[in-house]
NUMAR-374432 format. One line per 4 residues: number of its first residue (from 1); their letters; for each residue x, y, z of C-alpha. Coordinates in nm, 2 decimals. Layout:
N
NUM) a) X Y Z; ... .
***
This chain:
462
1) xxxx) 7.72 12.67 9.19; 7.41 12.48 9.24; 7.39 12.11 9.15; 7.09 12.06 8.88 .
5) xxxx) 6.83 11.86 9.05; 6.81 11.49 8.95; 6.58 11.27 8.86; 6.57 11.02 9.16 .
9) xxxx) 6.41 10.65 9.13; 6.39 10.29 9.24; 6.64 10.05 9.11; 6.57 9.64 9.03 .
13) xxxx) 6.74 9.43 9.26; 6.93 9.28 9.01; 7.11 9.60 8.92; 7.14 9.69 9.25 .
17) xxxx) 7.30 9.39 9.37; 7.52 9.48 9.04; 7.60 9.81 9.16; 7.68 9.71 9.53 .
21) xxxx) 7.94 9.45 9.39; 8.13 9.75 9.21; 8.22 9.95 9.52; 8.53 10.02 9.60 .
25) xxxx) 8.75 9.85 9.88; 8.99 10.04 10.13; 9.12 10.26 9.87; 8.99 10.61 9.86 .
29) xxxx) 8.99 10.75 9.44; 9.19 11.04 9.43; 9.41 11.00 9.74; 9.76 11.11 9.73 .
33) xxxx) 10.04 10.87 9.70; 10.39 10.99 9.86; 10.77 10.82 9.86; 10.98 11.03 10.02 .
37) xxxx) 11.34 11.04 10.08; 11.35 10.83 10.38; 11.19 10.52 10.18; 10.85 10.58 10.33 .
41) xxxx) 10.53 10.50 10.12; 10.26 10.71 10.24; 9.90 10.74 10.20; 9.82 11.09 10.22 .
45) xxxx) 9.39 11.23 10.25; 9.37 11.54 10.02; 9.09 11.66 10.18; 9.24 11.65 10.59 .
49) xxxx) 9.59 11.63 10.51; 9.62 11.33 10.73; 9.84 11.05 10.63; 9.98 10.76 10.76 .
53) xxxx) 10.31 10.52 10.64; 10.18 10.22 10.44; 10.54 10.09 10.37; 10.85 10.14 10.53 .
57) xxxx) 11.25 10.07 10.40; 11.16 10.15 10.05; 11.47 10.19 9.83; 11.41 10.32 9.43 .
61) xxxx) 11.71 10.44 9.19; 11.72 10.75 9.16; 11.50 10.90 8.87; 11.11 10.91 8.85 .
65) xxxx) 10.82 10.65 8.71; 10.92 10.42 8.95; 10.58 10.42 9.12; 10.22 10.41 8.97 .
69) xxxx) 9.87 10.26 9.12; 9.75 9.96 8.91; 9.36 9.97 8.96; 9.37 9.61 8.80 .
73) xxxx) 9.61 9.47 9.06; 9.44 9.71 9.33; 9.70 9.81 9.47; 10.04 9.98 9.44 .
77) xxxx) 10.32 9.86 9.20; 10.71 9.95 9.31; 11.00 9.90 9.12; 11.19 9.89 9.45 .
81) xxxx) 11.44 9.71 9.69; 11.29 9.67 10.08; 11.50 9.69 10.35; 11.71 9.48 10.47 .
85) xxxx) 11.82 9.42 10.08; 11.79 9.79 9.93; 11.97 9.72 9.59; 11.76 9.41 9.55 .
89) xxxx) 11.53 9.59 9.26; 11.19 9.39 9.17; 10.87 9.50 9.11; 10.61 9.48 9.36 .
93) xxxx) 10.26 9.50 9.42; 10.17 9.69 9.78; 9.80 9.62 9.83; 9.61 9.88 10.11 .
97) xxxx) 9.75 9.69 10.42; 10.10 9.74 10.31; 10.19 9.44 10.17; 10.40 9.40 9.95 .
101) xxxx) 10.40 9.06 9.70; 10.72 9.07 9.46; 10.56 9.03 9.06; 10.87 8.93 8.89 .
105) xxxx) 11.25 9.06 8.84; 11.26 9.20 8.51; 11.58 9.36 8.48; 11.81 9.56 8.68 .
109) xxxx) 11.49 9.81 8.78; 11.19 9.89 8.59; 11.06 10.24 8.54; 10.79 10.44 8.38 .
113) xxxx) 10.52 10.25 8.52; 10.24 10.29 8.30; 9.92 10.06 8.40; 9.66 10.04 8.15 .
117) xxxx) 9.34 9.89 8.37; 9.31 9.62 8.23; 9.60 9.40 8.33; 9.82 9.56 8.09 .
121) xxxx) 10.12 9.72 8.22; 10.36 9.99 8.00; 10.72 10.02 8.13; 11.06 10.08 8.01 .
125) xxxx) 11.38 9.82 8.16; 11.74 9.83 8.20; 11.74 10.19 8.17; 11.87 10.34 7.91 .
129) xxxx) 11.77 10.06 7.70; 11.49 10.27 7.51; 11.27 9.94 7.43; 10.86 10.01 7.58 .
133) xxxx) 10.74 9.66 7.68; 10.44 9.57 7.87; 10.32 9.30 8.14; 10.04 9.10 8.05 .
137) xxxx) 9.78 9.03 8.32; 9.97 8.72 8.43; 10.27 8.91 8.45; 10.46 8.79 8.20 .
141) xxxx) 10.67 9.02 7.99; 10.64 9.11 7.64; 10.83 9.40 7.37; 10.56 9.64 7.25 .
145) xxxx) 10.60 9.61 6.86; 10.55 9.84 6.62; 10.26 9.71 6.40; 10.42 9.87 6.09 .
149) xxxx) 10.78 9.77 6.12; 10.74 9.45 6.34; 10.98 9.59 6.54; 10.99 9.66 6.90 .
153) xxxx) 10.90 10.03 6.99; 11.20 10.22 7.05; 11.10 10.55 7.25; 11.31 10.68 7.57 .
157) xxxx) 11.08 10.83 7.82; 11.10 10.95 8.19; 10.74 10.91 8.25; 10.45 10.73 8.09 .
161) xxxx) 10.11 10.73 8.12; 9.78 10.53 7.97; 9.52 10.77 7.79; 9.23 10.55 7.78 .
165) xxxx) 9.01 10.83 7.63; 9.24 10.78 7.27; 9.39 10.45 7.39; 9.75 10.55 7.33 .
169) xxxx) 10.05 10.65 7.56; 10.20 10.93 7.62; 10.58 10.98 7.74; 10.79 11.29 7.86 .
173) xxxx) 11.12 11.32 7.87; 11.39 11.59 7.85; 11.64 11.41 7.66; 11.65 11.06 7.46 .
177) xxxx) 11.60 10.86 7.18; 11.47 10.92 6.92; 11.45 11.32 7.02; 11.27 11.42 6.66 .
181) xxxx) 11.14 11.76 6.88; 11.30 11.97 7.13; 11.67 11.89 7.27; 11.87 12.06 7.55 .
185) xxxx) 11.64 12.26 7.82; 11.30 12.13 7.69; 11.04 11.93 7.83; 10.95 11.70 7.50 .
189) xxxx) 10.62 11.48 7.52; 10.50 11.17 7.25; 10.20 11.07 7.15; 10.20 10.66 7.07 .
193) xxxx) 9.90 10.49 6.99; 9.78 10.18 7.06; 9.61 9.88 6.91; 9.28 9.78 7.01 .
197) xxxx) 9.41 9.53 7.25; 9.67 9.75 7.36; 9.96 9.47 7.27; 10.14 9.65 6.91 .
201) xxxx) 10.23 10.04 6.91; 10.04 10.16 6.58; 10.37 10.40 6.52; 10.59 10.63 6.70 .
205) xxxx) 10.38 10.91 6.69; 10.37 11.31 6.69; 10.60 11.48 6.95; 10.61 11.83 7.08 .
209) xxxx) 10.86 12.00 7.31; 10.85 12.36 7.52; 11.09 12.53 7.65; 11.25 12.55 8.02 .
213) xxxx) 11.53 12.73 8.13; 11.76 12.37 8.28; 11.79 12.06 8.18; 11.55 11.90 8.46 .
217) xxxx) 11.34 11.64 8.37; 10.96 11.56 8.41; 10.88 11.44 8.75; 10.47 11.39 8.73 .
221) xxxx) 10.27 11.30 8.40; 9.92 11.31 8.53; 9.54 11.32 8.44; 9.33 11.65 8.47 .
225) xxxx) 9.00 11.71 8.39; 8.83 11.59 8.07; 9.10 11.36 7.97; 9.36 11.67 7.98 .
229) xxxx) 9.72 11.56 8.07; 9.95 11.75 8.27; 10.34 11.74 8.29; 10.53 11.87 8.58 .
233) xxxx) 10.91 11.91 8.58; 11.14 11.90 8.83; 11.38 12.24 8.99; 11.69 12.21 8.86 .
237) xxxx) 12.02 12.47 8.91; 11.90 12.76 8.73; 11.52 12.75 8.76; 11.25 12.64 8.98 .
241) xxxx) 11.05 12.42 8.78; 10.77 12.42 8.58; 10.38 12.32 8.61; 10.26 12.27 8.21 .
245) xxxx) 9.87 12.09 8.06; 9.90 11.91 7.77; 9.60 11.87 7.52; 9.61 11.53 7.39 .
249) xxxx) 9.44 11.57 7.07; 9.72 11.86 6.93; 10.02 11.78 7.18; 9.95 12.14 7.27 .
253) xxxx) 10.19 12.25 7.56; 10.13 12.53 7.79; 10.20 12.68 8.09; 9.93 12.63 8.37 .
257) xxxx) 10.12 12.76 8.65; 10.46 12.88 8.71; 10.59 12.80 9.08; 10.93 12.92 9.18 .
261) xxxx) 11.07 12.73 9.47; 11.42 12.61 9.59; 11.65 12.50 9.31; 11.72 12.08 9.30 .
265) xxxx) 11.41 12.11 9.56; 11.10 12.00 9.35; 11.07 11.58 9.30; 10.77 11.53 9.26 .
269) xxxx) 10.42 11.66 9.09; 10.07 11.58 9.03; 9.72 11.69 8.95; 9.48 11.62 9.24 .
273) xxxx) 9.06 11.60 9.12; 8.96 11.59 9.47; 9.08 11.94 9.57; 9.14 12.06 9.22 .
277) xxxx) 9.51 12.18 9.22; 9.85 12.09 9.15; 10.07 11.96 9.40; 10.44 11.97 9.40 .
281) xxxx) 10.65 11.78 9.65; 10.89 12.06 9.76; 11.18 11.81 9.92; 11.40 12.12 10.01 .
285) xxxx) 11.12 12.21 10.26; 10.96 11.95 10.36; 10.60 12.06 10.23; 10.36 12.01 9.98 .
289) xxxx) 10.33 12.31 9.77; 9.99 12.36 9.59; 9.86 12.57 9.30; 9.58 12.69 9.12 .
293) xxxx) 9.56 12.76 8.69; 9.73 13.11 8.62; 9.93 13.09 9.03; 10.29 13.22 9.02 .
297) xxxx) 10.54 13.22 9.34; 10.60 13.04 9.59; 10.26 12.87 9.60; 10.04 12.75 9.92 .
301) xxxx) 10.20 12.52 10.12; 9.92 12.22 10.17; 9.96 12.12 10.52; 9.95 11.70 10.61 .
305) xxxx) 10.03 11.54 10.93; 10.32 11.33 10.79; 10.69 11.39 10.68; 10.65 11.41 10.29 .
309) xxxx) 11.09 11.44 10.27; 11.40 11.48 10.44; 11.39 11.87 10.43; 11.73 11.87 10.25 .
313) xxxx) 11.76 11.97 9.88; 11.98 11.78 9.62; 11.97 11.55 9.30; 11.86 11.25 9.41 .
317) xxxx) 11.55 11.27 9.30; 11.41 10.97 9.47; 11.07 11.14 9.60; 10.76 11.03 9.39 .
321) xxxx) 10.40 11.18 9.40; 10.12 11.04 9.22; 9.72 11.07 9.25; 9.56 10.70 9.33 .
325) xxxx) 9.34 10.69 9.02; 9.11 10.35 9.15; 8.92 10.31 8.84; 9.21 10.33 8.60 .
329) xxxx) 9.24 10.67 8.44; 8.90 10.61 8.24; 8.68 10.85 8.51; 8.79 11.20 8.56 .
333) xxxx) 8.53 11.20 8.86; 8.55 11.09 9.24; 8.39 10.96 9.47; 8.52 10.96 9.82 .
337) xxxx) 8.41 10.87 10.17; 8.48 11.06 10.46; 8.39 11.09 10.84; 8.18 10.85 11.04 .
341) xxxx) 7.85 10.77 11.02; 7.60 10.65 11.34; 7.46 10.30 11.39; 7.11 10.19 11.39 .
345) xxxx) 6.92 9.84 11.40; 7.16 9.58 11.46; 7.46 9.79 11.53; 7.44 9.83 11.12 .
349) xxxx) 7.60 10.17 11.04; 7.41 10.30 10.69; 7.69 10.35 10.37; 7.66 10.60 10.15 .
353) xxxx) 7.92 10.53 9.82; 7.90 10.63 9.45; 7.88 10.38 9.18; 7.97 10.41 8.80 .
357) xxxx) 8.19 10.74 8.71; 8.07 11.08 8.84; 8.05 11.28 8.47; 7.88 11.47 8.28 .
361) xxxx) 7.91 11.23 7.98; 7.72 10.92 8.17; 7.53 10.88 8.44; 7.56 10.77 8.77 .
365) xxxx) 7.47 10.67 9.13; 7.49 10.72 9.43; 7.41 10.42 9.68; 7.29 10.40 10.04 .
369) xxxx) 7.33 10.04 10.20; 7.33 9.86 10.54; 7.02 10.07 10.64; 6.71 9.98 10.80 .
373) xxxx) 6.47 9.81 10.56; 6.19 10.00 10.47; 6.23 10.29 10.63; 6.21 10.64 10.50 .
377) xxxx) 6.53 10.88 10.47; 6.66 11.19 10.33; 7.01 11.23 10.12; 7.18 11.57 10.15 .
381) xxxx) 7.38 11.78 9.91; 7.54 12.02 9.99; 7.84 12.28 9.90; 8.07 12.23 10.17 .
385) xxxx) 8.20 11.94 10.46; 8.13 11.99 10.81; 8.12 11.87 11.14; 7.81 11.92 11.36 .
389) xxxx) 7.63 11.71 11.66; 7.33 11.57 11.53; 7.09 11.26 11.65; 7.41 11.12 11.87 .
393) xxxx) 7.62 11.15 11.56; 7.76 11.43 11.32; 7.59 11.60 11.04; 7.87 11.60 10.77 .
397) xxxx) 7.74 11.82 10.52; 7.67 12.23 10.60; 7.51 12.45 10.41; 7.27 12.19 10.25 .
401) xxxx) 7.21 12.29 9.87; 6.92 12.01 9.78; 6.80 11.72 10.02; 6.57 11.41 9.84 .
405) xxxx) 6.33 11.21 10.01; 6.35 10.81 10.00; 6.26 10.48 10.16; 6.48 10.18 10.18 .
409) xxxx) 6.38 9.85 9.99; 6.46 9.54 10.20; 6.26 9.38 10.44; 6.12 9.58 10.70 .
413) xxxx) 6.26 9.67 11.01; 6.58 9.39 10.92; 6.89 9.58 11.05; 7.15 9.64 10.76 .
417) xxxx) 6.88 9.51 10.48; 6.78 9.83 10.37; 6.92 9.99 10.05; 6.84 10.30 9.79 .
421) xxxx) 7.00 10.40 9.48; 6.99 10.75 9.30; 7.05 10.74 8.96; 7.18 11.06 8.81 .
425) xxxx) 7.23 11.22 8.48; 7.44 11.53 8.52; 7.56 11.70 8.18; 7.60 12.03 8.27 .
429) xxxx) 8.00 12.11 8.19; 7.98 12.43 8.40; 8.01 12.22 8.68; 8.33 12.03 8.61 .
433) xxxx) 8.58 12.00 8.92; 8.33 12.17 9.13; 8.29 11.95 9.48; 7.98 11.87 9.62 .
437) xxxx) 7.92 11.66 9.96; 7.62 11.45 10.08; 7.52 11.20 10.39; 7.19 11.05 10.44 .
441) xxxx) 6.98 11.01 10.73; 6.76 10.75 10.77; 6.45 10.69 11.05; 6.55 10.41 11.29 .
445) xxxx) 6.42 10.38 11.65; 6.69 10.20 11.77; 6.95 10.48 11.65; 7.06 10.70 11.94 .
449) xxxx) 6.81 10.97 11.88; 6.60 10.78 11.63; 6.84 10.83 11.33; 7.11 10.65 11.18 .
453) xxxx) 7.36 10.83 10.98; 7.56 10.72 10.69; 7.94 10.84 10.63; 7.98 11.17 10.43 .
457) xxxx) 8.09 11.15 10.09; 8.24 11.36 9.86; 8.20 11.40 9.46; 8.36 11.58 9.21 .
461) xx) 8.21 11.60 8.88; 8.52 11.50 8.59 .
***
């Protein structure tokens, strides 16, 4: 589907030193976040399948929501032990070297991690004690109350999640207190919304339940598309699990796929924008399983380079999967870099990133940097990733949809001085979870072949 053409211009200096501040560190939005049975974090690329440990000797309870990426924090938080003292439960921040800095000891073990983006951090303690409470951003704990009663909030949940788009949260569970909707062999979901400041719970709110044919739990409560939600729950002994989207305005609960795997085999779930499916972390086998809206079966096993389990099946459910969401939930979009890009003046190599939220509902930009300084370029778009010889380096993009002209500001001929940004005002819906991918070129005689080449990056529009 062809990207509508943008309206491309020069950006002050001021702004553009703004927008340069805002990119993103070593963490890829949308990348896939893994702990599998053997304790290993991992950092999984949804595009290549290639992963890589980021922390070893990782030892939750049992159970789900023990993992969630705090985009606040930047980096990962763990309600874990680490070997050598497994049962020694804190909660952790794991930052994208892999390490990990303990934040406090709150109770026996924290779970249903629900970061907010703002410092604010939802979780339940002591489980079953059914009390939400929340970390400030100086990590100190506080009971959410209930404006109304002056009460703390009293809500049992599995899994918990921050919708910034209504500001509330939104919990599933299969059992629990209280359990107003649903009750044995249902997957029951809560709507509780939030103050302005996100510190009091305005009520308990609506709840809505559907049914499954066990009694396993939800294992993934994830963002889609548009500030859609969706719940996956885990195999259990007498069905294979189920894949549902939940509406947030209605509580609305429907079936979006229906995989049917290994029994006690599925332990983890969640929604990936970069390739636009669901993923299910199939523990019985090993494997990744992925699938599209309306896909029945077995699914597509999505191949990676790393062990994702232990290959055995079983209930103790200590396999998490969650989608790294680096700005915090609030963008639906992505932006993420990929391949290598080809030096020029200075041994700079150009950088192409994306700035703001890539959505139809406000605009945003794409930014070239560390480029010759007054030299002319060209940015691609294009429909698909590749990976060609060109100019001493590797064309990224193929077939090319659109290419724009452009010339760096900076002072001329200063290696790493030049820089461009393209503003961009995309509303067209159609084009929701469609990927596009670009690299720019820019003229630079001390390049190999007289061109440097900036990294390839992808973009989804949310």
């Amino acid at each position: 589907m062809p990207l509508p053409r943008a309206v491309l211009s020069l950006c002050s200096p001021a702004l553009l030193a703004a927008l340069a501040a805002a990119q993103t560190g070593p963490w890829q939005d949308g990348e896939i976040l893994c702990l599998n049975d053997a304790g290993e974090l991992l950092r999984i690329d949804p595009d290549t399948g290639h992963g890589a440990v980021l922390l070893p000797g990782v030892s939750v309870p049992a159970g789900p929501g023990y993992m969630a990426f705090d985009s606040y924090r930047g980096g990962v938080l763990l309600s874990s032990g680490l070997y050598p003292a497994p049962f020694d439960y804190k909660l952790r921040l794991v930052d994208s070297n892999g390490a990990a800095t303990t934040i406090g000891n709150y109770g026996s073990f924290v779970q249903s991690l629900a970061p907010r983006g703002d410092g604010i951090v939802y979780f339940q303690e002591n489980y079953p004690a059914t009390a939400i409470r929340y970390l400030d951003a100086n990590n100190v704990a506080h009971d959410l109350i209930d404006a109304s009663t002056g009460q703390p909030i009293v809500c049992e949940v599995a899994q918990l999640i921050y919708h910034p788009q209504t500001n509330s949260l939104y919990g599933a569970n299969n059992y629990g207190t209280p359990q107003a909707c649903g009750g044995f062999q249902t997957i029951h979901v809560r709507h509780i919304p939030l103050s302005a400041d996100g510190t009091q719970a305005l009520a308990v709110g609506a709840c809505n339940s559907f049914p499954i044919a066990s009694s396993s739990g939800p294992v993934g409560l994830t963002r889609m598309y548009g500030g859609a939600l969706m719940v996956c729950s885990a195999s259990g002994a007498n069905q294979s699990g189920c894949i549902l989207s939940l509406d947030p305005a209605t509580l609305a609960l429907g079936k979006w796929a229906d995989p049917n795997v290994g029994y006690y085999s599925i332990q983890g779930g969640m929604f990936s924008r970069r390739i636009n499916r669901t993923l299910l972390l199939d523990a019985g086998n090993n494997v990744l399983k992925s699938y599209q809206q309306g896909q029945t079966g077995a699914g597509t096993v999505f191949p990676v380079d790393v062990s994702v389990d232990d290959g055995t099946s079983g209930t103790s459910m200590k396999g998490h999967l969650q989608q790294l969401d680096l700005y915090g939930g609030a963008c639906s979009g992505v932006f993420a870099k990929y391949g290598a890009g080809l030096a020029g003046t200075l041994n700079f190599t150009p950088q192409l990133g994306g700035s703001g939220c890539a959505s139809t509902t406000t605009p945003f930009s794409l930014l070239v940097g560390d480029a010759r300084g007054g030299s002319p370029g060209i940015l691609a778009l294009g429909t698909g990733a590749a990976a060609v010889p060109l100019f001493g380096g590797t064309l990224l993009v193929n077939p090319i949809a659109f290419t724009f002209g452009f010339v760096t500001t900076g002072a001329p001929g200063v290696g790493g001085a030049g820089t461009y940004l393209f503003p961009l005002n995309i509303t067209d819906p159609a084009i929701v979870g469609v990927p596009f991918w670009s690299q720019a070129g820019i003229l630079d005689p001390n390049a190999v072949q007289g061109i440097s080449l900036t990294n390839g990056l992808k973009i989804v529009i949310g």
